[in-house]
N, CA and C atoms as a LAMMPS dump frame, in Angstrom:
ITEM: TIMESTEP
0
ITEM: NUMBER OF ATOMS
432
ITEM: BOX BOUNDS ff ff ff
-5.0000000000000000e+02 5.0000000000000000e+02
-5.0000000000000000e+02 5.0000000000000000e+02
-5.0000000000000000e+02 5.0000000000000000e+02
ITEM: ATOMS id mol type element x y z
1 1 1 N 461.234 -157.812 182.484
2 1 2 C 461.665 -158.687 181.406
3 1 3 C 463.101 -159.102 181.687
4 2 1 N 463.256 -160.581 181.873
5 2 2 C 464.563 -160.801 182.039
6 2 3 C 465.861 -160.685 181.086
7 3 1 N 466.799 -160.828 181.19
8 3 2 C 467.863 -160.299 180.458
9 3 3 C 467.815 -161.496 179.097
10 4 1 N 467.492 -162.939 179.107
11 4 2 C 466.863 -163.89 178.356
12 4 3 C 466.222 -163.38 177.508
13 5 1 N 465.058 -162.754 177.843
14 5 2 C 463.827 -161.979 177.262
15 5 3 C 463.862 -161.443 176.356
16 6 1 N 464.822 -160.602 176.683
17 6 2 C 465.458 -159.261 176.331
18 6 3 C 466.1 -159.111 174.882
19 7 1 N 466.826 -160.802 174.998
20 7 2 C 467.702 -160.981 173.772
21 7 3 C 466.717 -162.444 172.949
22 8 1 N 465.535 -162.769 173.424
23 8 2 C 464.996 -163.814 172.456
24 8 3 C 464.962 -163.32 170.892
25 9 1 N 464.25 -162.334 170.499
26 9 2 C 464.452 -162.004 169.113
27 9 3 C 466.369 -161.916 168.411
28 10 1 N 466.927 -161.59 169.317
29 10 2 C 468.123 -161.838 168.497
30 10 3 C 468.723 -163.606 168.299
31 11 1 N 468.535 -164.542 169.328
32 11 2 C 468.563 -165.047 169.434
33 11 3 C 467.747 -166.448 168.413
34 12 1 N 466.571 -165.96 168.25
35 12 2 C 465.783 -166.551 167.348
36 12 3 C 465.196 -165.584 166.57
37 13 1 N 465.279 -165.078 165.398
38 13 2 C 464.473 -164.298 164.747
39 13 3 C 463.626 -164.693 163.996
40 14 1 N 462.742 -164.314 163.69
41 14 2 C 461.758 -165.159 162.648
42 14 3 C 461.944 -164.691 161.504
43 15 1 N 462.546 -163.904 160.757
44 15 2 C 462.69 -163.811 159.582
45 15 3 C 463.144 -164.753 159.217
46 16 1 N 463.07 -165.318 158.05
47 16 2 C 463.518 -166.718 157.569
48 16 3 C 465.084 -166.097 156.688
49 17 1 N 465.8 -166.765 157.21
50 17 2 C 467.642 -166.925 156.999
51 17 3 C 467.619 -166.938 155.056
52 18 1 N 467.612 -166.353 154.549
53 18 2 C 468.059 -166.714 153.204
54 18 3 C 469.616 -166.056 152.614
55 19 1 N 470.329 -166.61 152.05
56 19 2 C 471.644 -166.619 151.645
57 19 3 C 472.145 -167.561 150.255
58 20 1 N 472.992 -166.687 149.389
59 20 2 C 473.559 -166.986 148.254
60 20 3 C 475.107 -166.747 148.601
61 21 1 N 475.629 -167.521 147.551
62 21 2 C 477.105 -167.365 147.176
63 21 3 C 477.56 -166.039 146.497
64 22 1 N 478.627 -165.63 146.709
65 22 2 C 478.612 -164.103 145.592
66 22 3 C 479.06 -164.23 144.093
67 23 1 N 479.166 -165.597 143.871
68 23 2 C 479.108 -165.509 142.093
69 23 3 C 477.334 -166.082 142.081
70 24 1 N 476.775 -166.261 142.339
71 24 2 C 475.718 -166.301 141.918
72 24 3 C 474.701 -165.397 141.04
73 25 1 N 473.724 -165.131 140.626
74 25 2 C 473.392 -164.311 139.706
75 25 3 C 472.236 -163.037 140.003
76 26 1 N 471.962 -162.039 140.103
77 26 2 C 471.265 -160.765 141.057
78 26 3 C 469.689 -162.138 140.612
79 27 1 N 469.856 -162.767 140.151
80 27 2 C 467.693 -163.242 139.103
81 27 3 C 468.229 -164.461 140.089
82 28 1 N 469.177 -165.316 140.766
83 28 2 C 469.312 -166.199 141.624
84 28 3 C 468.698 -165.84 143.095
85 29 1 N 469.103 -164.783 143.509
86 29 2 C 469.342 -164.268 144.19
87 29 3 C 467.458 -163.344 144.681
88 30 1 N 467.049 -162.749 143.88
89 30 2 C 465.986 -162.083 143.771
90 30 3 C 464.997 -163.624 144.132
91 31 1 N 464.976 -164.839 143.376
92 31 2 C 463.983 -165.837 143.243
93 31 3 C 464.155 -166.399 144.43
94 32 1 N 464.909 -166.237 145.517
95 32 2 C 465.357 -166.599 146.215
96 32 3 C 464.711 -166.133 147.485
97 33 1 N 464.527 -164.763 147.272
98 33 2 C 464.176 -163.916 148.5
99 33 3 C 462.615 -163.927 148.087
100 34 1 N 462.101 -163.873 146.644
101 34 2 C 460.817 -164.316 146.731
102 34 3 C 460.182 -165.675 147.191
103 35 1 N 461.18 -166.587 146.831
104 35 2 C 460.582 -167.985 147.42
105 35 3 C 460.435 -167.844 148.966
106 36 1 N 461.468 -167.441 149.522
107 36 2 C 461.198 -167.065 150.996
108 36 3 C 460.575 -165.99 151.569
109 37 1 N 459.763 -164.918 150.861
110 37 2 C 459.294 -164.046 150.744
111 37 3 C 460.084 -163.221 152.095
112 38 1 N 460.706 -162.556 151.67
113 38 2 C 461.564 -161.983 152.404
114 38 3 C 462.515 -160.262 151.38
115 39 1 N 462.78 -159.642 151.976
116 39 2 C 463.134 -158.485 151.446
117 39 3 C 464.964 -157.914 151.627
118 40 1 N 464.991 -159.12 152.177
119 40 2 C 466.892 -159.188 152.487
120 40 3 C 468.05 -160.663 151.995
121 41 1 N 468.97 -160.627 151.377
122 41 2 C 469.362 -162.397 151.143
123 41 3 C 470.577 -161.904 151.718
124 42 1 N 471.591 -162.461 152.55
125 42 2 C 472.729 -162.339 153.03
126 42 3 C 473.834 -163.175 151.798
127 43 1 N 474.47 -162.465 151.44
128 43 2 C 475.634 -163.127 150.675
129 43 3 C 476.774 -163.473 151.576
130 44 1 N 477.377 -164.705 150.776
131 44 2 C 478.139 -165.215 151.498
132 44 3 C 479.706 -165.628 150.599
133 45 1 N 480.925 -165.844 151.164
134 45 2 C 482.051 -166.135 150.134
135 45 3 C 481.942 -167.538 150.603
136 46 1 N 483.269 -168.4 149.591
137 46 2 C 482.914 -169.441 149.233
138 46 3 C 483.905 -170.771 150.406
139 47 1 N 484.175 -169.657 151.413
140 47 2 C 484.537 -169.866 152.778
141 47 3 C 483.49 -169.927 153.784
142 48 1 N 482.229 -169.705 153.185
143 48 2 C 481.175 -169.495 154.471
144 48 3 C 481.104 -167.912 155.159
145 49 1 N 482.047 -166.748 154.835
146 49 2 C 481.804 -165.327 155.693
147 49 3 C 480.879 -164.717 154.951
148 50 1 N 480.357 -163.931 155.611
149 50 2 C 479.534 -162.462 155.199
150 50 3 C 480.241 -161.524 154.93
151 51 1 N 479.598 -161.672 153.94
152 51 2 C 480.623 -160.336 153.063
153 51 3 C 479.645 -159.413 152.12
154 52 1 N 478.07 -159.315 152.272
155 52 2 C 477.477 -158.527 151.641
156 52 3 C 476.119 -158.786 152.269
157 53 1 N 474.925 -158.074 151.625
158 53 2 C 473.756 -158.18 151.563
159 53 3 C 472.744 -157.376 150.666
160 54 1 N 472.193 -158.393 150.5
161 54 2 C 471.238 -157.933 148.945
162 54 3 C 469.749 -157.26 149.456
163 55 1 N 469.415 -156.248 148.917
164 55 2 C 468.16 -155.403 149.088
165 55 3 C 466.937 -155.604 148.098
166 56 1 N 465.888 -155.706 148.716
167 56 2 C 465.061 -155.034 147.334
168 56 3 C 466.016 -153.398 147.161
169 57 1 N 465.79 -152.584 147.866
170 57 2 C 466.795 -151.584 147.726
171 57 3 C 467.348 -151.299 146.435
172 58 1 N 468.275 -152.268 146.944
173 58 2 C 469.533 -152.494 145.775
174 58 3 C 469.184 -153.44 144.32
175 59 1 N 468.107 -153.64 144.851
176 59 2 C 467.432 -154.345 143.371
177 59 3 C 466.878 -153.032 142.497
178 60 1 N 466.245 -152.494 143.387
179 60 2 C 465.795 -150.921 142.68
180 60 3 C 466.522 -150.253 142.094
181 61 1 N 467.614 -149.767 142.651
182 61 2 C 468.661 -148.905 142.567
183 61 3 C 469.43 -148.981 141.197
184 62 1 N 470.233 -150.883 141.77
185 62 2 C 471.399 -150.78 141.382
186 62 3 C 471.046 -151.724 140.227
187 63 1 N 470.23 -152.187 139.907
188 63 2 C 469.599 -153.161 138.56
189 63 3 C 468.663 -152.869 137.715
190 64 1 N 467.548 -152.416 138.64
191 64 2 C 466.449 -151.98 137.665
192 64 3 C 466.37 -150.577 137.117
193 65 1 N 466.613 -149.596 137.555
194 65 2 C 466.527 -148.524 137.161
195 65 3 C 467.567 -148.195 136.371
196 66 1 N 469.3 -148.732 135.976
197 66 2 C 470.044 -149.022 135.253
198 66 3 C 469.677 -149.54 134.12
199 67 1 N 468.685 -150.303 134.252
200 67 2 C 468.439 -151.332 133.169
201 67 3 C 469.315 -152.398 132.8
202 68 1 N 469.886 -152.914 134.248
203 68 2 C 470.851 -154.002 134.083
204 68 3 C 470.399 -155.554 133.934
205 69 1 N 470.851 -156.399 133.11
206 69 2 C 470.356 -158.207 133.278
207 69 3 C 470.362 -158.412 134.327
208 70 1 N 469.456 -158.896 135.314
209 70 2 C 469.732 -159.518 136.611
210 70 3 C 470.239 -160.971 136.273
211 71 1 N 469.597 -161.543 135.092
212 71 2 C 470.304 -162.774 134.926
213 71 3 C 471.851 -163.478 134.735
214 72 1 N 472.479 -162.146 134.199
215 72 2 C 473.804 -161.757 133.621
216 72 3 C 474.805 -161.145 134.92
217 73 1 N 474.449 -160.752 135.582
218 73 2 C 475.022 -159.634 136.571
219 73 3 C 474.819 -160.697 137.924
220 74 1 N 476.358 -161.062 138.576
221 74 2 C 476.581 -161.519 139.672
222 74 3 C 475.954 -160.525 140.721
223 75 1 N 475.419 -161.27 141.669
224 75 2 C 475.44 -160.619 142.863
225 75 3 C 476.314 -159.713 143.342
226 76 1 N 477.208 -160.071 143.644
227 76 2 C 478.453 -159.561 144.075
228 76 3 C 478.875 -158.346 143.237
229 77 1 N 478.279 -157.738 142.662
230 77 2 C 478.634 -156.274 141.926
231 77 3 C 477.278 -155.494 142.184
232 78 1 N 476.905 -155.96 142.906
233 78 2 C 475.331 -154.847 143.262
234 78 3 C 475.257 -154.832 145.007
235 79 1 N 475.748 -155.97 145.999
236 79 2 C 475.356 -156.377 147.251
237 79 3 C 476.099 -155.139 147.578
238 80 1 N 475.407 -154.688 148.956
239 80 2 C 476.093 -153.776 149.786
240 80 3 C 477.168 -154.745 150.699
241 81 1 N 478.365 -153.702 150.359
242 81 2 C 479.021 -154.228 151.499
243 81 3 C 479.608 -153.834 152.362
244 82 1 N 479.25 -152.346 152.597
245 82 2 C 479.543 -151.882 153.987
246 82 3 C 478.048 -152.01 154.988
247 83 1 N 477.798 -152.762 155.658
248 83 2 C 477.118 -153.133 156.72
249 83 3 C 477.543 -153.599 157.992
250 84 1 N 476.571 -153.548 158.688
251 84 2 C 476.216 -153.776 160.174
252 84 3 C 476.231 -155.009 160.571
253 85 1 N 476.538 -155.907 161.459
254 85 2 C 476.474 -156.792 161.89
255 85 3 C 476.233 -156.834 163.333
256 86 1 N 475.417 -158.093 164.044
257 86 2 C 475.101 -158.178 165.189
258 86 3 C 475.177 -159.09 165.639
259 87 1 N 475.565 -159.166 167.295
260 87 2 C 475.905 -160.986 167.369
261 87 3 C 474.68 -160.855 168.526
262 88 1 N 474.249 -162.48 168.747
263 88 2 C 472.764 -162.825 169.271
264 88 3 C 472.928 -162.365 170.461
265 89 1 N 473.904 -162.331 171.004
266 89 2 C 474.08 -161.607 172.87
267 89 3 C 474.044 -160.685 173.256
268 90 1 N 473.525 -159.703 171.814
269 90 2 C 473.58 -158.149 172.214
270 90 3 C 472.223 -157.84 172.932
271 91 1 N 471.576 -156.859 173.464
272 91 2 C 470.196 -156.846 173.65
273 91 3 C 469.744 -156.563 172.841
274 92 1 N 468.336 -156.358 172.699
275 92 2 C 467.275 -155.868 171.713
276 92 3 C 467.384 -154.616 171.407
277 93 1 N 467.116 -153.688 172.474
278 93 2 C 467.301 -152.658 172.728
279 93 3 C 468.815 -151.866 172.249
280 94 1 N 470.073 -152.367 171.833
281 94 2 C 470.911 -152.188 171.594
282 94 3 C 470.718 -152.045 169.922
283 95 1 N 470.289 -153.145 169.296
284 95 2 C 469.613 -153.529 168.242
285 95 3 C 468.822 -152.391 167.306
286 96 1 N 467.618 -152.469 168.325
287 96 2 C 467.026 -151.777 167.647
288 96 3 C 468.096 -149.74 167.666
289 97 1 N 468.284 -149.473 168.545
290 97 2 C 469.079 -147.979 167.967
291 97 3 C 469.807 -148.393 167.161
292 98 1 N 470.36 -149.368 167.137
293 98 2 C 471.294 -149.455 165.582
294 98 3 C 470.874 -149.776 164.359
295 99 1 N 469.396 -150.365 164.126
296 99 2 C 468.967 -150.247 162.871
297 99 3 C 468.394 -148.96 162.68
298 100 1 N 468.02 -148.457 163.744
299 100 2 C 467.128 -146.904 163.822
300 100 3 C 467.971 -145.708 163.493
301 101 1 N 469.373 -145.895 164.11
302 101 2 C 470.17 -144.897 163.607
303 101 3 C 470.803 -144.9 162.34
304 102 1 N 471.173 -145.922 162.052
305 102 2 C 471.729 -146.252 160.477
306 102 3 C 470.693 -146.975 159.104
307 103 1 N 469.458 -146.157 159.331
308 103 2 C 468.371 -146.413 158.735
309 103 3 C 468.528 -147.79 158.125
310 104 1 N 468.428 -149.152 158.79
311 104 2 C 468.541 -150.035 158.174
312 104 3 C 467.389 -151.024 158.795
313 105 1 N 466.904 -151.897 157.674
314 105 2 C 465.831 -152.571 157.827
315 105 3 C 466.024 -154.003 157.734
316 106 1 N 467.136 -154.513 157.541
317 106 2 C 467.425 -155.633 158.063
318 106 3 C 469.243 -155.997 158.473
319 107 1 N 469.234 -156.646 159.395
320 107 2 C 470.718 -156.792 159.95
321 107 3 C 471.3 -158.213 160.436
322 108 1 N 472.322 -158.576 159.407
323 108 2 C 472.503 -159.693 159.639
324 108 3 C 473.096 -160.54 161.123
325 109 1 N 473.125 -161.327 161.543
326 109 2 C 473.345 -161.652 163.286
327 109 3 C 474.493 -162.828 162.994
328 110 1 N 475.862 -162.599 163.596
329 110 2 C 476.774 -163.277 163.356
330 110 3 C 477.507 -163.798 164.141
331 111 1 N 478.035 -165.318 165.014
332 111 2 C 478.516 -165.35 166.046
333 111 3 C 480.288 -166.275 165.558
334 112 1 N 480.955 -165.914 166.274
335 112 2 C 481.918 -166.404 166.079
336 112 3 C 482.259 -166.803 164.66
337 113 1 N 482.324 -165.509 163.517
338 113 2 C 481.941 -165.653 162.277
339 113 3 C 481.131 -165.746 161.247
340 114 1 N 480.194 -166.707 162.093
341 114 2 C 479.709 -167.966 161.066
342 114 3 C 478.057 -167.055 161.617
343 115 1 N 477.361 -166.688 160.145
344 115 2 C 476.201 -166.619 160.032
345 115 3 C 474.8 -166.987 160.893
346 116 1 N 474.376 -166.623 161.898
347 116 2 C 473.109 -167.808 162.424
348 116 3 C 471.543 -166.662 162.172
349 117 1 N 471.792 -165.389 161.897
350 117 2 C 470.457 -165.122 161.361
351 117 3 C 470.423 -163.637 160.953
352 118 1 N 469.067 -163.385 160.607
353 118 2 C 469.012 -161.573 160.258
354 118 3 C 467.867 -161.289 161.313
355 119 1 N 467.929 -159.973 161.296
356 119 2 C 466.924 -159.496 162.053
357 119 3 C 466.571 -158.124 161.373
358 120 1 N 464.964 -158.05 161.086
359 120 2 C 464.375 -157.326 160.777
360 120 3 C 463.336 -156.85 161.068
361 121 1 N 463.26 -155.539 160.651
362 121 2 C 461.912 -154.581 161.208
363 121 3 C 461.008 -155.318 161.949
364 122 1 N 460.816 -155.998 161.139
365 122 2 C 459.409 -157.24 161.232
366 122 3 C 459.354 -157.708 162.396
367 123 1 N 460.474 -158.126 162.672
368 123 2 C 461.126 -158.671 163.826
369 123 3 C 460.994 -158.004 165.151
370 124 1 N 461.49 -156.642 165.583
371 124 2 C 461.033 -155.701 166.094
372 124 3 C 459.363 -155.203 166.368
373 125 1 N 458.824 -155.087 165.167
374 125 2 C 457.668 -154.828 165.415
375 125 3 C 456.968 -155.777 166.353
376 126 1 N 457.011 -157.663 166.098
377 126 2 C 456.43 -157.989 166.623
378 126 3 C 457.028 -158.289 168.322
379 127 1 N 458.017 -157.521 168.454
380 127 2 C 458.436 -157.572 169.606
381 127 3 C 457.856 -156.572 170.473
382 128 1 N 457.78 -155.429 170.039
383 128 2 C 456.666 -154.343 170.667
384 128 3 C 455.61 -154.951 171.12
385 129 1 N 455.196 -155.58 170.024
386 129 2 C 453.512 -155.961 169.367
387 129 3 C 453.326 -156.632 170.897
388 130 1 N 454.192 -157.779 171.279
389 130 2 C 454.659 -158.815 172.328
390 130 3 C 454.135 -157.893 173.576
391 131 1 N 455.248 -156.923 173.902
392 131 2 C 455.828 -156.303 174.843
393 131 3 C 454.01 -155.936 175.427
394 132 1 N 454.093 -154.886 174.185
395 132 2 C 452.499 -153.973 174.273
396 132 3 C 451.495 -155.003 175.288
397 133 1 N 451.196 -156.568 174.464
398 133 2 C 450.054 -157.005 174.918
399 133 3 C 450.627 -157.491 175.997
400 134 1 N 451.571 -157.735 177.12
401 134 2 C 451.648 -157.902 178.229
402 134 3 C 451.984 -157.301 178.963
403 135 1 N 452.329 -155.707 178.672
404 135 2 C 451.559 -154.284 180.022
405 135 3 C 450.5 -154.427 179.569
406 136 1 N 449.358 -154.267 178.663
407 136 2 C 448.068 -154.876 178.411
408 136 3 C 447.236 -155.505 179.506
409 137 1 N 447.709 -156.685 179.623
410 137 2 C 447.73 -157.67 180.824
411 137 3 C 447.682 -157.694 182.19
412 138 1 N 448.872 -157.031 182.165
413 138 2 C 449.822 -156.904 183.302
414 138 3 C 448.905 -155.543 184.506
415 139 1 N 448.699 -154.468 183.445
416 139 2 C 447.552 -153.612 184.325
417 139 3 C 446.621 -153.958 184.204
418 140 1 N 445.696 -154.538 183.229
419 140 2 C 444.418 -154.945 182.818
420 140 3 C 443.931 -153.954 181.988
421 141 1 N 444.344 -153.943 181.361
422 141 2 C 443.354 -152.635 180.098
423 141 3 C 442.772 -153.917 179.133
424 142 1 N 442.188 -153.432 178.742
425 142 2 C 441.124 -153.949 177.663
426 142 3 C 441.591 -154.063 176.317
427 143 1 N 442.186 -154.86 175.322
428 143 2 C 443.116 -154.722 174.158
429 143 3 C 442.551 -154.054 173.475
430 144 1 N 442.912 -153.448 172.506
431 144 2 C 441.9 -153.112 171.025
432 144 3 C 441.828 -153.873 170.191
């Protein structure tokens, strides 16, 4: 697998990019990640940086089980904001131990600042999934 290869999922991830402002509202924010059906929204300041990221997680945690308004309650008082960041030139393999070690299931991908994607589990998996069916191939085994 060439070194190209290697880094296509960071490079293009298929999770679909979703992102809010941090005055926006946790029920903005939530409708948001459902419209894109997705389980991560990257917050952003009103400069364009990353400066948080929103969980179902943290929807659990830090809203619902409180019994807080999501409608009432900015983003920005629930988003995590000590996180991980990754820029698209790292390898995969680099990647993945760092969501694996810092139990994290999605990670936002950032180049010269400025936002260009997340990468998640999902993401990974179907990179195995990839990998798998072409030693598959490659010796000739029979798929399941």
């Amino acid at each position: 697998m060439s070194t190209k290869d290697r880094r296509y999922y960071l490079n293009k991830p298929s999770t679909k990019l979703g992102k809010v402002n941090e005055d926006e509202s946790v029920f903005s924010a939530v409708k948001k990640m459902s419209d894109l059906g997705v389980g991560a929204i990257i917050v952003i300041s009103k400069e364009e940086r990353v400066i948080g990221i929103f969980t179902e997680r943290d929807l659990m945690t830090k809203v619902v089980v409180p019994e807080k308004d999501p409608k009432a309650m900015p983003i920005s008082e629930v988003m995590t904001r000590s996180f991980q960041v990754l820029s698209s030139d790292l390898p995969v393999l680099t990647a993945f131990q760092l969501m694996q070690s810092g139990g994290f299931r999605h990670v936002p991908i950032v180049d010269d600042s400025k936002l260009v994607g997340i990468l998640s589990t999902k993401d990974l998996h179907r990179l195995v999934n990839d990998f798998l069916e072409l030693v598959y191939d490659c010796v000739g085994w029979k798929k399941p």
